[in-house]
KOLBABA-988870 format. One record per residue (C-alpha): x, y, z; residue in three letters; residue number from 1. Coordinates in nm, 2 decimals. Layout:
N
      c1      c2      c3  residu  num
       X       Y       Z     ALA  NUM
...
end
This chain:
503
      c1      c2      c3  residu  num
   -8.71   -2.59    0.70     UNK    1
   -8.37   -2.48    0.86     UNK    2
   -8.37   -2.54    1.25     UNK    3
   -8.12   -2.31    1.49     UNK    4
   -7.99   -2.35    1.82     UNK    5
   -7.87   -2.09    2.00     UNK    6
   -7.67   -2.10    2.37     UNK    7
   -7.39   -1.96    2.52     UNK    8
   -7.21   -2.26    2.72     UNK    9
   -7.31   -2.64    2.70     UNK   10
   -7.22   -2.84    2.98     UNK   11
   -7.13   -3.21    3.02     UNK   12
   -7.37   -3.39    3.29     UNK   13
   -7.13   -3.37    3.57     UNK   14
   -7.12   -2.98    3.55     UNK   15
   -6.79   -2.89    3.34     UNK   16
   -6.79   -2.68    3.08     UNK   17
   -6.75   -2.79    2.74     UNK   18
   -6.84   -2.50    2.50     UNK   19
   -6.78   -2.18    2.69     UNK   20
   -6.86   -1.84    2.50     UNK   21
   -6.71   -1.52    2.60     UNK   22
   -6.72   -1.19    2.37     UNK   23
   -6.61   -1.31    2.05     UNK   24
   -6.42   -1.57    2.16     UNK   25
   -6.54   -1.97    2.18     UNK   26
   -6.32   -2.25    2.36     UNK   27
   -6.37   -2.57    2.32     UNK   28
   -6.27   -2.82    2.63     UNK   29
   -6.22   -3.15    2.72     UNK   30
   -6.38   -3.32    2.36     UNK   31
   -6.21   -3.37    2.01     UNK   32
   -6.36   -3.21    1.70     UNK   33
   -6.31   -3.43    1.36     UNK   34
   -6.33   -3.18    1.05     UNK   35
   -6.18   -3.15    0.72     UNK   36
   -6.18   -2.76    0.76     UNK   37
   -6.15   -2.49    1.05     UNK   38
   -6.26   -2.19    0.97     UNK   39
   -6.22   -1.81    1.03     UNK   40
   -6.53   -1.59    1.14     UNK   41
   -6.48   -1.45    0.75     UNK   42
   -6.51   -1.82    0.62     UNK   43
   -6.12   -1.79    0.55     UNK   44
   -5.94   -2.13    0.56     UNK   45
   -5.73   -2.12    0.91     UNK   46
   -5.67   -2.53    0.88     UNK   47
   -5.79   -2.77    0.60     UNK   48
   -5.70   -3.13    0.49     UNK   49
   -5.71   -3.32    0.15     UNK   50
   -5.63   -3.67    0.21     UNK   51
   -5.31   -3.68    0.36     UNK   52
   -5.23   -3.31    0.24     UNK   53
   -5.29   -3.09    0.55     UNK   54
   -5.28   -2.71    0.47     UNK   55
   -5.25   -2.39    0.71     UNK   56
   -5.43   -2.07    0.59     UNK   57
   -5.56   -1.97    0.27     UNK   58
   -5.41   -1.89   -0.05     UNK   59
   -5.25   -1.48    0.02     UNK   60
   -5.20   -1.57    0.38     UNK   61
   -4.92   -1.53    0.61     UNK   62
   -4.84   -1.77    0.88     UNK   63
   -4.64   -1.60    1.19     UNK   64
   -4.53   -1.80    1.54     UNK   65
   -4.63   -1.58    1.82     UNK   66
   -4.34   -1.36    1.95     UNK   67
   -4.10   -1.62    2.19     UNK   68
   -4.24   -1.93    2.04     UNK   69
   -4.05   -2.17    1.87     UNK   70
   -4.10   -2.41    1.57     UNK   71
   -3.99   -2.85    1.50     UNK   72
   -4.04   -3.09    1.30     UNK   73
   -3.99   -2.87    1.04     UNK   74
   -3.63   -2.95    0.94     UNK   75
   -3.38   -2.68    0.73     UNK   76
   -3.36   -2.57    0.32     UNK   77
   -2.98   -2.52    0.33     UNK   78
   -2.96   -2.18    0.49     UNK   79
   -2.86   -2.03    0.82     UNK   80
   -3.02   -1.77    1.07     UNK   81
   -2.73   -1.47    1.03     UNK   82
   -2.61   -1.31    1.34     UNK   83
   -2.58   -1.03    1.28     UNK   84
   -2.33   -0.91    1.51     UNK   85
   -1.97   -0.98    1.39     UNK   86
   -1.74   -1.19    1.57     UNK   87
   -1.41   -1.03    1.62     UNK   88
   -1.21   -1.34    1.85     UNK   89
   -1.20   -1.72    1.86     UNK   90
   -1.55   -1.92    1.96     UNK   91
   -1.78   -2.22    1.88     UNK   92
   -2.01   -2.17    1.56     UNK   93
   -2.36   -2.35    1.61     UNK   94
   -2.54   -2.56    1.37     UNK   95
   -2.79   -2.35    1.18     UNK   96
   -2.64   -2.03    1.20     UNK   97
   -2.40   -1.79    0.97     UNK   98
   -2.13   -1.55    1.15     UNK   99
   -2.00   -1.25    1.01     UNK  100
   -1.59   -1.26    1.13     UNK  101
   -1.43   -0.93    1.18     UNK  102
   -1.06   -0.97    1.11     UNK  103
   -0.97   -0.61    1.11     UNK  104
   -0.81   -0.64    1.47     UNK  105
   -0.65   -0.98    1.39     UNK  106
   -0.68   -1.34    1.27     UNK  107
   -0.88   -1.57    1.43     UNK  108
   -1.05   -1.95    1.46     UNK  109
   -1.38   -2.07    1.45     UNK  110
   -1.46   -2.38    1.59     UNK  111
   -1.73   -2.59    1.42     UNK  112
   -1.95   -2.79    1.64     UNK  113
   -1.99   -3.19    1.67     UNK  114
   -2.11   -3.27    1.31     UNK  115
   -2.40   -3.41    1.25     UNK  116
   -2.62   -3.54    0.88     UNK  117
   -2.80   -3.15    0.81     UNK  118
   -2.59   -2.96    1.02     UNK  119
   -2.50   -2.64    0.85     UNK  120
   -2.30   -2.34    0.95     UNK  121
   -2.19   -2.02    0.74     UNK  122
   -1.92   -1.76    0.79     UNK  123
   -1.86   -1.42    0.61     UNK  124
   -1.57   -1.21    0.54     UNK  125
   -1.73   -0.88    0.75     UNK  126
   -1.46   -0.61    0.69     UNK  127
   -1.30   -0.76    0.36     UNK  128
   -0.96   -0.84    0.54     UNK  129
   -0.92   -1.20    0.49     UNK  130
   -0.64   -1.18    0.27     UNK  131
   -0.43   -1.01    0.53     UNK  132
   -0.60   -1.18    0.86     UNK  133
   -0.75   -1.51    0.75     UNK  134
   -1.00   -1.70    0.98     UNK  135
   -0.94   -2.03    1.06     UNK  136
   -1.21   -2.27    1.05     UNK  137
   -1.18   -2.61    1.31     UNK  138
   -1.34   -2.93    1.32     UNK  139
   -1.49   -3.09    1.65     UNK  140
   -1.29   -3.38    1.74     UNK  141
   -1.20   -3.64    1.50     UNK  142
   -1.47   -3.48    1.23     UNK  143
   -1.35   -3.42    0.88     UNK  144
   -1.38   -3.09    0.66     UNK  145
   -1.37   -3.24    0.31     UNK  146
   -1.25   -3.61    0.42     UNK  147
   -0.95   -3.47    0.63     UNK  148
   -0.95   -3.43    1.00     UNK  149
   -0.75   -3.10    0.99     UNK  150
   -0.86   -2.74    0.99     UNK  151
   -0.87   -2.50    0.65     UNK  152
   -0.75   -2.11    0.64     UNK  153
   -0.99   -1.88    0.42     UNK  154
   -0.76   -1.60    0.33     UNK  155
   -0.96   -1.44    0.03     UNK  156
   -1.08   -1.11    0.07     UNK  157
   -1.45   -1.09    0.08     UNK  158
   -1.53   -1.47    0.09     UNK  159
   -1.81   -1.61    0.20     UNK  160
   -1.84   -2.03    0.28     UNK  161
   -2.10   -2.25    0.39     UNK  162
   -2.03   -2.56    0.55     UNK  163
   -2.30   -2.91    0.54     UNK  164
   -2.18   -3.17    0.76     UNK  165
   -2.27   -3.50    0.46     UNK  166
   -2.14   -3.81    0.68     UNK  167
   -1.84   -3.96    0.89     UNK  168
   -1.63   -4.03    0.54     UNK  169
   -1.63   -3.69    0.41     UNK  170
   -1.75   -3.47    0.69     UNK  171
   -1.80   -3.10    0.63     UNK  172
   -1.83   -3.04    0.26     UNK  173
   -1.87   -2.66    0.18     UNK  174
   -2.18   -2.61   -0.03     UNK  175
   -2.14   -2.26   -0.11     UNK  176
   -1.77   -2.02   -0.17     UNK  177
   -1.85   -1.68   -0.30     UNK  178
   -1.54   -1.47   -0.34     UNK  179
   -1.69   -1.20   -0.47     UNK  180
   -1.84   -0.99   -0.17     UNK  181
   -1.99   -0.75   -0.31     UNK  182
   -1.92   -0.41   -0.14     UNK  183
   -1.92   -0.19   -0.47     UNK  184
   -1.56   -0.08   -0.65     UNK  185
   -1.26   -0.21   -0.40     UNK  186
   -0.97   -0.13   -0.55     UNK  187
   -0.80    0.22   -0.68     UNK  188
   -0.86    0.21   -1.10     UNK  189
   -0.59    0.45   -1.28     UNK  190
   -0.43    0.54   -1.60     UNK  191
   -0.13    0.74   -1.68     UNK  192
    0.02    1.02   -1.94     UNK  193
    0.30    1.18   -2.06     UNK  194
    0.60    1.04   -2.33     UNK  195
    0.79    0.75   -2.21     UNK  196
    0.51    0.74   -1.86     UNK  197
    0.47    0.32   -1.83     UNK  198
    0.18    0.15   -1.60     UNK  199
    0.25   -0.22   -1.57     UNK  200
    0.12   -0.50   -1.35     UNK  201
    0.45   -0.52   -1.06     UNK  202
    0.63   -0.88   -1.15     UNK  203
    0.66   -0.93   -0.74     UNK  204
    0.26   -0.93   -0.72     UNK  205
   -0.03   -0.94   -0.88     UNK  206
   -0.26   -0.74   -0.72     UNK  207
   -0.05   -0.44   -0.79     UNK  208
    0.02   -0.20   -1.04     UNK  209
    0.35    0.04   -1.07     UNK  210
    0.34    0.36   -1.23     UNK  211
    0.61    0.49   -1.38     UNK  212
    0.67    0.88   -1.46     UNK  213
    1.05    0.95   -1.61     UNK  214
    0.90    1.29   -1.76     UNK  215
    0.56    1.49   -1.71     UNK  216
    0.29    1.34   -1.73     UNK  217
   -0.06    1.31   -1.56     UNK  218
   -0.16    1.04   -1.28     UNK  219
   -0.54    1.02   -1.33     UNK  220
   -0.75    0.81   -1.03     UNK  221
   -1.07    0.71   -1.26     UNK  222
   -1.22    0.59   -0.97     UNK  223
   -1.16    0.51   -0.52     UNK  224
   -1.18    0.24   -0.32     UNK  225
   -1.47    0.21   -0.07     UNK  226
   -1.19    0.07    0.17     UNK  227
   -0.99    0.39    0.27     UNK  228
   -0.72    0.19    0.37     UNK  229
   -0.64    0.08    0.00     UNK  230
   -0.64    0.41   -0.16     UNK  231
   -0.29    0.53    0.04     UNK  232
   -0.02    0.51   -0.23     UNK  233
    0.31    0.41   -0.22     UNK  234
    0.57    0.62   -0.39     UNK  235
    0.92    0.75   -0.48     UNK  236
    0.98    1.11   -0.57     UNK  237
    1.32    1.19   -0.63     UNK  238
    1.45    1.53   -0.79     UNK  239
    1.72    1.57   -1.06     UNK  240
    2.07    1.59   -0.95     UNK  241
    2.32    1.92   -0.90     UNK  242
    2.57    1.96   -1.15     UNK  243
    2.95    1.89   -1.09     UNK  244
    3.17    2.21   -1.15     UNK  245
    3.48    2.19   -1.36     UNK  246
    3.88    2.28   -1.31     UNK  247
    3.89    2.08   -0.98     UNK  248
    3.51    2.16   -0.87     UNK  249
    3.29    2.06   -0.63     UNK  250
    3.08    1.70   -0.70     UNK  251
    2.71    1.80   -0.79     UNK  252
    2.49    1.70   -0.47     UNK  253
    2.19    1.41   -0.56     UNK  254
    1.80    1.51   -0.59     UNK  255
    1.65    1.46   -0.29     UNK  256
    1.49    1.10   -0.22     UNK  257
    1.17    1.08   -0.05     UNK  258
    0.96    0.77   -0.02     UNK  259
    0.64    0.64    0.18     UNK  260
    0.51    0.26    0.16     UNK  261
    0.15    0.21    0.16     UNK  262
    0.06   -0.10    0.40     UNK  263
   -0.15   -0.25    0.11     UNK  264
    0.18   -0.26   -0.13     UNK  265
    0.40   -0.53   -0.01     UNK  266
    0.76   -0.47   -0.12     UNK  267
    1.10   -0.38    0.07     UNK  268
    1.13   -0.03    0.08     UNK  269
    1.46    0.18    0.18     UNK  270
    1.58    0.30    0.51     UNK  271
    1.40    0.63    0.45     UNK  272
    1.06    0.51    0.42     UNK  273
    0.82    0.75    0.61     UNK  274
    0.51    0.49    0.64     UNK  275
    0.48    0.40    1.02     UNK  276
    0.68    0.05    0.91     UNK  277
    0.93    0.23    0.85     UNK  278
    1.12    0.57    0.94     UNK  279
    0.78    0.70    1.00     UNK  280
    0.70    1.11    1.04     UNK  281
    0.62    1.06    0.67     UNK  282
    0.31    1.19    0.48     UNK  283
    0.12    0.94    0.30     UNK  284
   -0.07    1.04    0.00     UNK  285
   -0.46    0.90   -0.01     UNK  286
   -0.56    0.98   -0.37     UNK  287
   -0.93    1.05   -0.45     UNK  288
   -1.08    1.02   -0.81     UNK  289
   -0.89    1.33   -0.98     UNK  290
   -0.56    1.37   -1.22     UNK  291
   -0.21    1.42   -1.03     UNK  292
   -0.01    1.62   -1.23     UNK  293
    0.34    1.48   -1.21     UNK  294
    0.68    1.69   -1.23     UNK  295
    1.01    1.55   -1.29     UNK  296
    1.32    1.75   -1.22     UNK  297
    1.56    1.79   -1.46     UNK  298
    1.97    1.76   -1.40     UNK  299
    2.19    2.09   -1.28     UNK  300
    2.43    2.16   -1.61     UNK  301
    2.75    2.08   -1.53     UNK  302
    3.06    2.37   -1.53     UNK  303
    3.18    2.48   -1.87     UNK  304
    3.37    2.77   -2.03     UNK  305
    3.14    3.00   -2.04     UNK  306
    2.83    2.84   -1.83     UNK  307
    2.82    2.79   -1.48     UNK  308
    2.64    2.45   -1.32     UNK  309
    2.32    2.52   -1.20     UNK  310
    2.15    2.24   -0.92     UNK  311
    1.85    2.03   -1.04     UNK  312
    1.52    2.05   -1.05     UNK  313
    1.24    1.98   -0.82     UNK  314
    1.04    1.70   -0.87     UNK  315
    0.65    1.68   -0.76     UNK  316
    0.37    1.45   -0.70     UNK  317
    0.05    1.56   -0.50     UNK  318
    0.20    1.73   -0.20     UNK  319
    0.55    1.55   -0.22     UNK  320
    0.80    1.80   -0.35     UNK  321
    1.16    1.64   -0.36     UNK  322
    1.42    1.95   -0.36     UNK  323
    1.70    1.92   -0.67     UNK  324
    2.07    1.87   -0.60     UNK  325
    2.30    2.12   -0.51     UNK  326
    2.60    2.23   -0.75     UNK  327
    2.91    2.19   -0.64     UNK  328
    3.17    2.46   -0.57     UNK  329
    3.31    2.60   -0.87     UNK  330
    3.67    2.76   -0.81     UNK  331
    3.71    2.96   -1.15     UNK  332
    3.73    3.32   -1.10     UNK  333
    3.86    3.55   -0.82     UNK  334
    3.71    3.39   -0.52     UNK  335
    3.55    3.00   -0.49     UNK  336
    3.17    3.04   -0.54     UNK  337
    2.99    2.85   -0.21     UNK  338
    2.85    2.50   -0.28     UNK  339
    2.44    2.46   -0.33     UNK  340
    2.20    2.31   -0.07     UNK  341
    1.92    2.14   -0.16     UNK  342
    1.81    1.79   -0.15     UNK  343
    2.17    1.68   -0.15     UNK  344
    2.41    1.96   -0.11     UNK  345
    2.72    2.02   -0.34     UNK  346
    3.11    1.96   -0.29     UNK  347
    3.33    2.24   -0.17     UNK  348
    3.66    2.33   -0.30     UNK  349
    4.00    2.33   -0.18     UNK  350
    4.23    2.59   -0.13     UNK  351
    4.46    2.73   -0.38     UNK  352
    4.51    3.07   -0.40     UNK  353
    4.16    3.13   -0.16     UNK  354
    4.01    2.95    0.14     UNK  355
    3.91    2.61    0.10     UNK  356
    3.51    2.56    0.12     UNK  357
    3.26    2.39    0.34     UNK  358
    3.02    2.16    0.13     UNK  359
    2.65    2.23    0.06     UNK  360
    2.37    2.10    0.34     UNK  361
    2.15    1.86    0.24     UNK  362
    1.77    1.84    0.29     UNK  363
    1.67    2.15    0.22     UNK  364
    1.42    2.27    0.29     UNK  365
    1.37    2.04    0.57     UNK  366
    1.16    1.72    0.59     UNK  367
    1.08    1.42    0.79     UNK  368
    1.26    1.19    0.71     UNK  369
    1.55    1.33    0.58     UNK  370
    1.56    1.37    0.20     UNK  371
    1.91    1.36    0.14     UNK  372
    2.27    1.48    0.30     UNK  373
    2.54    1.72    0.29     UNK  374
    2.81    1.75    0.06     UNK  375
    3.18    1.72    0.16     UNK  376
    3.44    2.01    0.21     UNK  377
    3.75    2.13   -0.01     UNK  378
    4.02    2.05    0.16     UNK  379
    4.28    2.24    0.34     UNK  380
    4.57    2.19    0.12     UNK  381
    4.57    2.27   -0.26     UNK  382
    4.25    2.21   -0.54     UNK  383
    4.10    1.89   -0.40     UNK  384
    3.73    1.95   -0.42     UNK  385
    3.44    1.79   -0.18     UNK  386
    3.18    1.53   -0.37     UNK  387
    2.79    1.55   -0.33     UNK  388
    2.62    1.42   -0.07     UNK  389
    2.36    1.14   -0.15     UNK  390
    2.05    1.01    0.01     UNK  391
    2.22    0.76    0.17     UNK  392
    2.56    0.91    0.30     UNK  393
    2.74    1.29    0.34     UNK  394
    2.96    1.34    0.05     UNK  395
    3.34    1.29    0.07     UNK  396
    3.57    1.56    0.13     UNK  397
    3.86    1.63    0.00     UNK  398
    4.18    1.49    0.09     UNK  399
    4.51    1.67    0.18     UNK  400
    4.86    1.57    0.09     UNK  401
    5.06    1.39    0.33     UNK  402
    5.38    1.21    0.35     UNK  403
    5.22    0.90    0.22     UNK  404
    4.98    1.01   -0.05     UNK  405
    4.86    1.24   -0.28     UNK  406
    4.55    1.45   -0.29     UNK  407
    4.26    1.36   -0.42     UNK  408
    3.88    1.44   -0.49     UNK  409
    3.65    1.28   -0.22     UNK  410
    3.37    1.04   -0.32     UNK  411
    3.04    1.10   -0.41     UNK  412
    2.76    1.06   -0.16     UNK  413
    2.58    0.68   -0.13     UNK  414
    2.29    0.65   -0.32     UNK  415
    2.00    0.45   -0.17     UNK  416
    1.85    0.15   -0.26     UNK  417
    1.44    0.07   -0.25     UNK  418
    1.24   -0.26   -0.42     UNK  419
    0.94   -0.01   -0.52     UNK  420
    0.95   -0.11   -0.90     UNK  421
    1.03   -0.48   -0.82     UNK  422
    1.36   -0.49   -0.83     UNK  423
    1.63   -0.38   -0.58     UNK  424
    1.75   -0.05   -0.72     UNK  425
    1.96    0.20   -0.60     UNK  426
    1.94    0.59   -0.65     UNK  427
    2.01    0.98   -0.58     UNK  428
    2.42    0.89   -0.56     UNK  429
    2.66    1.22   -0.52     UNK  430
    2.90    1.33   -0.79     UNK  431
    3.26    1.31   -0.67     UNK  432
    3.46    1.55   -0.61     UNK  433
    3.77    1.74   -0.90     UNK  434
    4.13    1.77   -0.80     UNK  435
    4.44    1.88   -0.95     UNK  436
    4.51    1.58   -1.14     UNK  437
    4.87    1.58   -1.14     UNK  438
    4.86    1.56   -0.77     UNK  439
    4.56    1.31   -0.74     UNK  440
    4.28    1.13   -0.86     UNK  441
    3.93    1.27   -0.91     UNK  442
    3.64    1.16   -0.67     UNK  443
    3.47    0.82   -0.80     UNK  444
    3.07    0.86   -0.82     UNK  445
    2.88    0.82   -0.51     UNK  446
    2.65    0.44   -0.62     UNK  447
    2.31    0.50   -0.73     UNK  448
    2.40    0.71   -1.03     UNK  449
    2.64    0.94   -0.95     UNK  450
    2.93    1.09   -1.15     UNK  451
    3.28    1.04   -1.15     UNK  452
    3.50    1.33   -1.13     UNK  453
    3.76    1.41   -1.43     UNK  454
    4.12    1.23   -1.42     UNK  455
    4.44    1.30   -1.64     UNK  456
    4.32    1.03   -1.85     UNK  457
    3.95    1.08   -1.90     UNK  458
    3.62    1.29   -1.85     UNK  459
    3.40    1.38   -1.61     UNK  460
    3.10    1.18   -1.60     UNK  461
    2.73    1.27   -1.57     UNK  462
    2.46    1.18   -1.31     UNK  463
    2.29    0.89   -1.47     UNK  464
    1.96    0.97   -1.62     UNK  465
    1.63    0.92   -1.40     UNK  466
    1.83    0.83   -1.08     UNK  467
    1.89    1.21   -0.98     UNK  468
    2.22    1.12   -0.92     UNK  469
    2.45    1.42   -0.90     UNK  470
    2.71    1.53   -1.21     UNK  471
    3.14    1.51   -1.15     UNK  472
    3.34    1.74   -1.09     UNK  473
    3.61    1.85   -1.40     UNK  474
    4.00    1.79   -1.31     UNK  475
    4.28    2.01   -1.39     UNK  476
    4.45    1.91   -1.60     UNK  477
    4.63    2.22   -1.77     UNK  478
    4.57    2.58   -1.83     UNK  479
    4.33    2.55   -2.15     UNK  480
    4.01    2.61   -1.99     UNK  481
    3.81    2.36   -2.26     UNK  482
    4.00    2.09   -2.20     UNK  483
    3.70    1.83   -2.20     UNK  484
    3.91    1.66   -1.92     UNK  485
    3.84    2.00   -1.70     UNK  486
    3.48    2.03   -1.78     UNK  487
    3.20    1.89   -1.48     UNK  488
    2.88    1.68   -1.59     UNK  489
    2.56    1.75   -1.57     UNK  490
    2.34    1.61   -1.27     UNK  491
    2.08    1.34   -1.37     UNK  492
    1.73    1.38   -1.40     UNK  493
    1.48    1.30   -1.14     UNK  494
    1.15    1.02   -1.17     UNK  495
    0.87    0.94   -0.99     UNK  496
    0.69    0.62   -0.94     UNK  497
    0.37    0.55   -0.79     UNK  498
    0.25    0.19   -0.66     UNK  499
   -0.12    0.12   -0.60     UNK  500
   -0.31   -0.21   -0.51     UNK  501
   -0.56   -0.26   -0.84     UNK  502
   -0.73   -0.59   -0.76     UNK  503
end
């Protein structure tokens, strides 16, 4: 026979309450209950022991602290509570905790606390801009960070480190380095076309490939980066060069040179970089995941019997047009034809028989910064002709007779130089300028690829090829028109290269 008793509250003999029942709820006070199981009103297992085992809950339960308390005794696994809001300045790390440091807005240090056996802390590379801004990780005191009582720079973009102070000898050992932060595709992935067209890994860094174009070809993104910052290019567009004119003709003007350097892409870029580190006012090119067809710009013909030079040919990538040379002032005929503007302008001629001429202006159309210069004037005495300008200097002009020398043909334009392919290199040089040999020497070639004018003793040279330098003028030499001495060069063609961070 089972036997029941039922009551609500059971006192002790001095009044106080030792079972008290309200509602559904019973509290026990003042006494000490020895059982190898507490149970839930659904005979679920709330606490239950097994020899020295002690369990909490039930098999499919889930044990939570009440919101504000706090748990001991309980020790740590090897990870960190992440805070989630990213430090962006110097400050103390706490044991137990992983930081995400922002670096975007500069490098700083984070200063690990006293260590102690256990103590863990964790940092993360938040913005991926380590490599550029490292963070700085301190010991306390006289603590060690892998036996050495100094601090260590993390300078790897998208690294992650966790630190676990082991003992006095050794210190801080880090556990854990990813450096691999996975943020989906970080980098710009592209491929080239076109005859001759080269992509190569840049010899001055690693990360970074260099696209070459010295014909047409295509510049195909496959795929972005999901850091904007990383998909602004660098690059170099310069058109072909302006065609030297012959009999004592003007010095064919360069291609214009235009050139922006992408913060990502470290190398040392020219004086007419357009990036904000540089000239500025320029227009960067952020690609997207498309084909870029490339144009490169062909040299102006120099003068011959019958043809007339012609000025280069433009040369295009994206939005970037780079205007060809101007031809130089040809004075065959009745009247001196004007020199060419363009990127560079074209030599003028000097008088003989008609007006001497003012040179061809340089960068145009107009951009920001300037994309080449003007070419020099004929001069005021007899058939000694202007040179091209060049992207890096107004072309020469020509020089009149004097009591203490003869005339002669001014110099081509400077070129320019840029380290955008790795290697110092300079470009877009104006052709010089013809004279009337017997009274002077012919122009010498503006460096960067320019022409030489024609002298009694040999030819006119031509812009060289892919530096858009600008063609010679032709000398005078005598009164048969295809005298090859007489005869102006050809401008040289243009190129385009593209530099992108890959990896």
């Amino acid at each position: 026979m089972t036997s029941k008793i039922k009551v609500d509250n059971i006192e002790n003999q001095c009044g106080g309450a030792v079972v008290t029942k309200c509602g559904g709820t019973t509290t026990i006070s003042g006494t000490v209950v020895k059982s190898n199981t507490l149970q839930a009103s659904d005979a679920g297992n709330i606490i239950s022991q097994s020899g020295t085992t002690i369990t909490l809950g039930a098999s499919g339960d889930t044990i939570n602290l009440a919101s504000g308390a706090s748990q001991t005794g309980f020790g740590r696994t090897g990870t960190v509570d992440w805070d989630t809001t990213p430090k962006t300045a110097t400050f103390s790390a706490v044991s137990g905790n992983g930081y995400f440091c922002n670096t975007s807005g500069g490098a700083f240090t984070v200063n690990l606390p006293a260590g102690s056996a256990g103590a863990i802390v964790s940092v993360a590379d938040y913005a991926a801009t380590w490599q550029t801004n490292n963070v700085t990780v301190t010991p306390n005191g006289t603590d060690k960070i892998g036996s050495l009582n100094t601090s260590v720079s993390l300078d790897t973009e998208g690294q992650s480190v966790t630190f676990v102070f082991v003992d006095a000898t050794q210190g801080w050992i880090n556990t854990m380095d990813s450096t691999s932060n996975v943020r989906g595709q970080s980098f710009i992935c592209a491929s080239v076309s076109g005859a001759c067209n080269t992509l190569v890994t840049a010899p001055d860094c690693a990360n970074v490939k260099i696209a070459t174009f010295t014909g047409p070809g295509t510049f195909t993104v496959c795929g972005v980066s999901n850091n904007a910052l990383n998909n602004v290019v660098s690059y170099m567009v310069i058109a072909g060069g302006g065609g030297g004119a012959r009999q004592r003709g003007g010095g064919g003007g360069a291609g214009g040179f235009r050139e922006y350097k992408s913060p990502v892409t470290p190398y040392t870029a020219s004086p007419l970089d357009g990036s904000p580190g540089g000239a500025g006012s320029g227009t960067a090119i952020t690609v997207t995941a498309t084909g870029f067809p490339i144009t490169v710009g062909g040299g102006g013909v120099g003068g011959t019997v019958p043809a007339a030079n012609t000025s280069g040919s433009n040369s295009v990538f994206s939005t970037i047009t780079s205007t060809g040379g101007g031809f130089g002032a040809n004075p065959a005929g009745p009247s001196p034809a004007n020199a060419a503007p363009g990127g560079s302008g074209g030599g003028g001629v000097g008088a003989g028989g008609n007006p001497s001429t003012a040179g061809g202006s340089g960068n145009t159309p107009s951009v920001t910064p300037s994309q080449g210069n003007d070419g020099g004037a004929g001069s005021a005495g007899p058939y000694s002709a202007g040179a091209g300008g060049g992207a890096g200097g107004v072309g020469g002009a020509g020089n009149s007779p004097n009591s203490n020398s003869n005339p002669g043909g001014g110099n081509g334009g400077l070129g320019i130089t840029t380290s955008i392919n790795a290697t110092p290199t300079t470009r877009a040089g104006g052709g010089g300028g013809g004279t009337y040999t017997p009274q002077g020497p012919g122009g010498l070639a503006g460096p960067g690829g320019g022409g030489a004018a024609g002298q009694s003793g040999s030819d006119a040279t031509a812009g060289t090829a892919n530096t858009g330098g600008g063609g010679g003028g032709g000398a005078f030499v005598n009164t048969t028109p295809t005298e090859p001495k007489d005869q102006g060069k050809g401008g040289g063609s243009g190129i385009v290269i593209i530099r992108y961070k890959f990896q």
